[in-house]
C-alpha positions as CSV (number, residue, x, y, z in Angstrom):
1,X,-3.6,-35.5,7.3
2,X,-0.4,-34.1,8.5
3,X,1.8,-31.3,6.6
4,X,2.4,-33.5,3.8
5,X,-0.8,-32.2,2.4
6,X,1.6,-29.2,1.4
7,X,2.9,-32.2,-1.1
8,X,0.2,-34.9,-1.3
9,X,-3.3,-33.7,-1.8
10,X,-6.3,-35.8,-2.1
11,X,-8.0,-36.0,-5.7
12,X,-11.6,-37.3,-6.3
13,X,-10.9,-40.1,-8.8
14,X,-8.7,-42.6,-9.7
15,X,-5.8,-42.9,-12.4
16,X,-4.8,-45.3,-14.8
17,X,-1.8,-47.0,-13.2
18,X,1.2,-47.4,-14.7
19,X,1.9,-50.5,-12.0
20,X,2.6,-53.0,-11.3
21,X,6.1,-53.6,-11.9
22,X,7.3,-56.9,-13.0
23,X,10.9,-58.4,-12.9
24,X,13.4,-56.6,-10.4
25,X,14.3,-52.7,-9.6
26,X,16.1,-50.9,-11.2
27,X,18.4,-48.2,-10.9
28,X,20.5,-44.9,-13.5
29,X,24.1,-45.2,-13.0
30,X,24.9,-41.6,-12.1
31,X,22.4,-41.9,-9.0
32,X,24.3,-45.2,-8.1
33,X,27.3,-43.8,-8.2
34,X,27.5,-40.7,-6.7
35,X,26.0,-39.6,-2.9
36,X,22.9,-38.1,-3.8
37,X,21.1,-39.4,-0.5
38,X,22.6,-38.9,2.9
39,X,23.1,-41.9,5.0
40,X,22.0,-41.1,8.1
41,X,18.3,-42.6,8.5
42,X,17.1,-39.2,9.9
43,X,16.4,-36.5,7.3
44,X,18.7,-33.9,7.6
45,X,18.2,-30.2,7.5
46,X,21.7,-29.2,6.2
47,X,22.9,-28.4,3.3
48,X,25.7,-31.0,1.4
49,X,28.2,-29.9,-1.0
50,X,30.0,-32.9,-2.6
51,X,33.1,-32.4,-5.0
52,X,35.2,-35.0,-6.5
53,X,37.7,-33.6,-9.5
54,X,35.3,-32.5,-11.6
55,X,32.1,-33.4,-10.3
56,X,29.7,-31.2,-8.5
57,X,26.7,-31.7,-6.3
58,X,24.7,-29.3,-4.7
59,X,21.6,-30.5,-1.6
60,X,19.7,-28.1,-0.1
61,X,16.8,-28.9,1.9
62,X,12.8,-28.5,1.6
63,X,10.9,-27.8,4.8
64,X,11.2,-31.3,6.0
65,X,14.8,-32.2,4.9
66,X,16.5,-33.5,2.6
67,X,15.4,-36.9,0.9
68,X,17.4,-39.9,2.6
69,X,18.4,-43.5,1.5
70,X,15.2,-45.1,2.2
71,X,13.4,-42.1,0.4
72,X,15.3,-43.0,-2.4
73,X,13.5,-46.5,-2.8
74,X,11.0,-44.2,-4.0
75,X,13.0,-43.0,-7.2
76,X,14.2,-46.2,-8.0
77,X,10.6,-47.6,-8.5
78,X,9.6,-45.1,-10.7
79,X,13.5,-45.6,-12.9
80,X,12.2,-49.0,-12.7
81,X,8.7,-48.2,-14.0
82,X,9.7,-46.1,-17.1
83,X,12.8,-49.1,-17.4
84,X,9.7,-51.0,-18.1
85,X,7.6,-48.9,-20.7
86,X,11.1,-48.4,-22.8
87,X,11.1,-52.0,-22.7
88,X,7.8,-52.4,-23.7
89,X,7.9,-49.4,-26.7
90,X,5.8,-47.9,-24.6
91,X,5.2,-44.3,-24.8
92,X,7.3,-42.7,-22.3
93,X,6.1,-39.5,-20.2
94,X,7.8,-38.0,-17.0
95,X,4.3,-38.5,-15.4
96,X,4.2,-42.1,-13.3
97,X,0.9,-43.5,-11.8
98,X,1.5,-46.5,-9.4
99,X,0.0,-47.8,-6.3
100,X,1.7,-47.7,-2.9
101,X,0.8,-51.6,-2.8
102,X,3.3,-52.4,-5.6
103,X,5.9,-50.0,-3.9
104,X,6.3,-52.1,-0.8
105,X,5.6,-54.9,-2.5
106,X,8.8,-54.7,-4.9
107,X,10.5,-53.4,-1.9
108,X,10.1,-56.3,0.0
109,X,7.4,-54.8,2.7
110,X,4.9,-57.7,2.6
111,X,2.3,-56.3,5.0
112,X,3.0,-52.6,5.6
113,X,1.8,-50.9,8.5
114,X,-0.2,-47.4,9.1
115,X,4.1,-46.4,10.0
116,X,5.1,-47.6,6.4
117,X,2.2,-45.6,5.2
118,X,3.6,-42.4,7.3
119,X,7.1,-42.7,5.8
120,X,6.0,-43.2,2.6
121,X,3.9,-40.1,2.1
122,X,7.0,-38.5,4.1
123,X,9.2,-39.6,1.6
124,X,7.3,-38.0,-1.3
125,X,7.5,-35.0,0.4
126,X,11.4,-34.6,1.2
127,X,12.1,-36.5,-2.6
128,X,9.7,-33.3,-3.9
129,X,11.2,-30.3,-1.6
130,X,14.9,-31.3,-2.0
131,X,16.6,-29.6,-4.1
132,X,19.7,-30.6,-6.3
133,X,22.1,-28.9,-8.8
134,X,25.1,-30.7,-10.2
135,X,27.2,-30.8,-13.4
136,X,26.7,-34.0,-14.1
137,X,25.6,-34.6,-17.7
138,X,22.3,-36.6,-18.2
139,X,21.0,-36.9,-22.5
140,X,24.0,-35.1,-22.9
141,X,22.8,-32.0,-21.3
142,X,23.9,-30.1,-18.0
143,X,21.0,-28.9,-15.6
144,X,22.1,-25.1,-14.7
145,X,19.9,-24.3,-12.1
146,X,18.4,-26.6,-9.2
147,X,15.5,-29.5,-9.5
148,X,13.6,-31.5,-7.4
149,X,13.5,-35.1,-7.7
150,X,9.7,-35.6,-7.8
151,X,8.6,-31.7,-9.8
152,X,5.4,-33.2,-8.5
153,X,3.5,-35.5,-5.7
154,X,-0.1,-36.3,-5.5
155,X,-1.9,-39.2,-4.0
156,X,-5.6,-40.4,-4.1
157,X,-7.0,-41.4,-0.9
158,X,-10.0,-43.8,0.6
159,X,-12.5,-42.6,3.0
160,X,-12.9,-46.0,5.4
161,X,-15.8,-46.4,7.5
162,X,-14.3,-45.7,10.6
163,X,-12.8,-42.2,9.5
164,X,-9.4,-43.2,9.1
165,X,-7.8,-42.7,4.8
166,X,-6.6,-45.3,3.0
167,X,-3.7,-44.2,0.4
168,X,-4.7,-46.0,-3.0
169,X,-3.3,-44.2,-6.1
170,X,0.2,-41.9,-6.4
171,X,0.7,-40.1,-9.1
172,X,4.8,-38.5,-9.5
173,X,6.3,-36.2,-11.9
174,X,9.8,-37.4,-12.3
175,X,12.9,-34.6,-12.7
176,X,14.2,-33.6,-16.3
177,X,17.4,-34.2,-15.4
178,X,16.9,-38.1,-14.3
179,X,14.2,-38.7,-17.0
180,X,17.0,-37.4,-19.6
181,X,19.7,-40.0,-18.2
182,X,17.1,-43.0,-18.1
183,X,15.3,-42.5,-21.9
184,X,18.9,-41.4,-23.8
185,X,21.5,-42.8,-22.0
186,X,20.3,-46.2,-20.4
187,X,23.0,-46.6,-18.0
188,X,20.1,-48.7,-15.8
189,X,21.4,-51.5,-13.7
190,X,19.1,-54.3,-12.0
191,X,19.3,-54.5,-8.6
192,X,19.7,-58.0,-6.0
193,X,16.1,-58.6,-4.0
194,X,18.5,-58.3,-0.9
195,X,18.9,-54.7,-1.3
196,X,16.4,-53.5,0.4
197,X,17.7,-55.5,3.8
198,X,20.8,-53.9,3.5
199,X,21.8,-50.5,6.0
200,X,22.4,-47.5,4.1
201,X,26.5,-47.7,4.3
202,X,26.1,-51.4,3.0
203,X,23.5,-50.1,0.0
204,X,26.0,-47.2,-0.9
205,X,28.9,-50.1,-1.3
206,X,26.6,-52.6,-3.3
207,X,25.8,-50.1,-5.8
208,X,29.4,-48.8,-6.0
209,X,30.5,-52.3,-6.4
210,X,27.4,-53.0,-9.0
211,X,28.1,-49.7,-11.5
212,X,31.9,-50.4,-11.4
213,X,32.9,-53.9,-11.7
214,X,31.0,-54.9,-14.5
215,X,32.1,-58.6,-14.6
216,X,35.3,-58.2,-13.0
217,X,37.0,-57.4,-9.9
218,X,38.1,-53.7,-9.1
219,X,39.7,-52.0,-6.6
220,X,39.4,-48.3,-5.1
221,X,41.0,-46.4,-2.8
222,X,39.5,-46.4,0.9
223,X,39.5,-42.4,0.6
224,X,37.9,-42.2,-2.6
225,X,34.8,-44.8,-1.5
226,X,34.4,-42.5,1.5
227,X,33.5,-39.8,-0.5
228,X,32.0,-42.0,-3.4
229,X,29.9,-43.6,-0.3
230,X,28.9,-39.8,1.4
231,X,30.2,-40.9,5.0
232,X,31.2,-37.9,6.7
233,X,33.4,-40.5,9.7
234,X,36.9,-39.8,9.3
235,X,38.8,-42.3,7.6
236,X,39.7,-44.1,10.6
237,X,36.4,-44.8,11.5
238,X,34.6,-45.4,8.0
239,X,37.8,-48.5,7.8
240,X,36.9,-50.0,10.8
241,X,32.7,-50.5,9.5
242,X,34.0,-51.3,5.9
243,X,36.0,-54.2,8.6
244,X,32.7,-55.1,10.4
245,X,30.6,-55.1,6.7
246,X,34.1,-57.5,5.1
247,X,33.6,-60.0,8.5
248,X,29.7,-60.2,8.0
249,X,29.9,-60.7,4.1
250,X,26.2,-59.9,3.4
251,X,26.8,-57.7,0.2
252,X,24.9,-59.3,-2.6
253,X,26.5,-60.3,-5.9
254,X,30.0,-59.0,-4.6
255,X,32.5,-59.9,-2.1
256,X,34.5,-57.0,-0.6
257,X,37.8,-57.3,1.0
258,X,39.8,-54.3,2.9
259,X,43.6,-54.6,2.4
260,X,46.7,-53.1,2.6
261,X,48.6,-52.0,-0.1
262,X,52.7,-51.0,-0.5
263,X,52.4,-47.9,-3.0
264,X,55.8,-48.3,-5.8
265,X,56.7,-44.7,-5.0
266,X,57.6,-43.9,-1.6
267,X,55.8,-41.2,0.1
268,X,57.3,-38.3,1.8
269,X,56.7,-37.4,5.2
270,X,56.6,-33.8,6.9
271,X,60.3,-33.8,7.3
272,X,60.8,-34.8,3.8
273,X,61.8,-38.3,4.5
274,X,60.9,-41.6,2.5
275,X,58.5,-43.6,4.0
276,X,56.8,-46.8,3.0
277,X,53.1,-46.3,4.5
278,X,50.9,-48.7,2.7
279,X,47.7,-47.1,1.6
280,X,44.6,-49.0,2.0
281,X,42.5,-50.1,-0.9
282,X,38.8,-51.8,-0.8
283,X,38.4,-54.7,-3.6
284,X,35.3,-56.1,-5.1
285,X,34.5,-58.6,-6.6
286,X,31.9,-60.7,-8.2
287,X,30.5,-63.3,-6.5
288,X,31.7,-67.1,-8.3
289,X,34.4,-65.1,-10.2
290,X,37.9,-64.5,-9.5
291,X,40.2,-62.0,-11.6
292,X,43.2,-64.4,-13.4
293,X,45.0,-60.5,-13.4
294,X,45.2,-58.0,-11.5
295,X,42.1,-55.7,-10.2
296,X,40.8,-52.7,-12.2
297,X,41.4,-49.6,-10.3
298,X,37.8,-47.7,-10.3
299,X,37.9,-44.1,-11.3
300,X,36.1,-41.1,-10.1
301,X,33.6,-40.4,-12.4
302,X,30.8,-43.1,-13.6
């Protein structure tokens, strides 16, 4: 085993599963909304502060980085999980017991490799050693201090014949803070299959686009999604991919459209002058439906 034993250690018997999960994944609107997970597909070892009007949100890294996009399929397995049991009046507990088996498979991996296996146990490790402090409310309560998404990680193992361990059972202990938001507020939103075959950029915009528009087309400003997103490209840049993902259309459930818009007020330049500069705006909207009025503008908190 490598240092994730720091994280996953061995036990000598199985659990009672709390798997598999039936139906699709799904996910708390906070963690939608705002850029909990960096973008960039290697975990990073510096620190993120995010601030947006009013909202906070503090990242600081464990020993092996901090928790990325694809770790994040991770957390919303386990949302999706205790989704389920509130569905089912079952009796709901931070403690989730699932196999990795029923991970990939809701996740779309249909024969995972010893490297999926790697990343996994990875994953549990940077999703347990990050740590987060924000304002935002969850059960109508604000977390002071930091937390860990996963306040614990274990996973049961399988001696093979040849030597090598097969990873059977995980057992997670999910965060107060995103417990709290899934069991009293239920702001959970189901997520398209085609999710998962998205790049992290396109993910960010699908589940922008899927916490906001709620039946109907909306609109945000291209500097507000930046930061909404967590791309640290200058605006310039970040335009010109949101250009590439508009040409290749592959968001699920939402179209998106980059456009130019003349503001009614005319701007001021450095000199003091009037100018006309459009400003750009990003639309989406729901796939089959077009908006008879205008678009919703989208505003900065969830």
């Amino acid at each position: 085993m490598t240092t994730s034993q720091a994280v996953v250690a061995q036990q000598g018997s199985l659990f009672d599963t709390d798997s598999p999960l039936y139906g699709k994944m799904r996910g708390e609107r906070s963690v939608m909304d705002f850029p909990f997970f960096p973008l960039s597909k290697i975990a990073t070892k510096k620190n993120i502060d995010y601030q947006l009007e009013d909202v906070t949100i503090q990242i600081r890294p464990g020993a092996t980085g901090i928790a990325t996009m694809y770790d994040k399929e991770i957390i919303l397995y386990v949302a999706s999980l205790m989704a389920q049991q509130i569905g089912d009046d079952a009796k709901i507990e931070r403690d989730f017991t699932f196999t990795a088996h029923d991970f990939f498979r809701s996740t779309g991996v249909s024969r995972p490799s010893k490297r999926d296996y790697q990343r996994f146990t990875d994953a549990l490790e940077r999703l347990q050693g990050t740590q987060i402090k924000t304002n935002i409310e969850t059960g109508n309560e604000i977390e002071r201090g930091w937390f860990s998404w996963l306040s614990e990680a274990r996973a049961n193992y399988k001696k093979m014949a040849n030597g090598d361990e097969q990873l059977r059972i995980v057992k997670v202990r999910l965060c107060e803070w995103l417990y709290r938001a899934i069991q009293r507020d239920g702001q959970i939103y189901a997520y398209h299959n085609d999710y998962f075959k998205l790049g992290t950029i396109e993910r960010r915009l699908y589940e922008i686009a899927h916490c906001h528009c709620e039946g109907e087309q909306v609109e945000m400003p291209l500097d507000l999604l930046s930061a909404k997103v967590g791309s640290t490209a200058d605006l310039r840049k970040f335009k010109q991919h949101l250009r590439e993902i508009e040409t290749e259309d592959r968001l699920p459930e939402y179209s998106m459209t980059v456009t130019e818009v003349i503001p009614s007020e005319p701007k001021l330049n450095s000199r003091g002058r009037k100018i006309n500069t459009p400003d750009t705006v990003v639309v989406f909207t729901p796939r089959g439906k077009r908006s008879p009025s205008p678009a919703r503008i989208a505003s900065v908190a969830a």
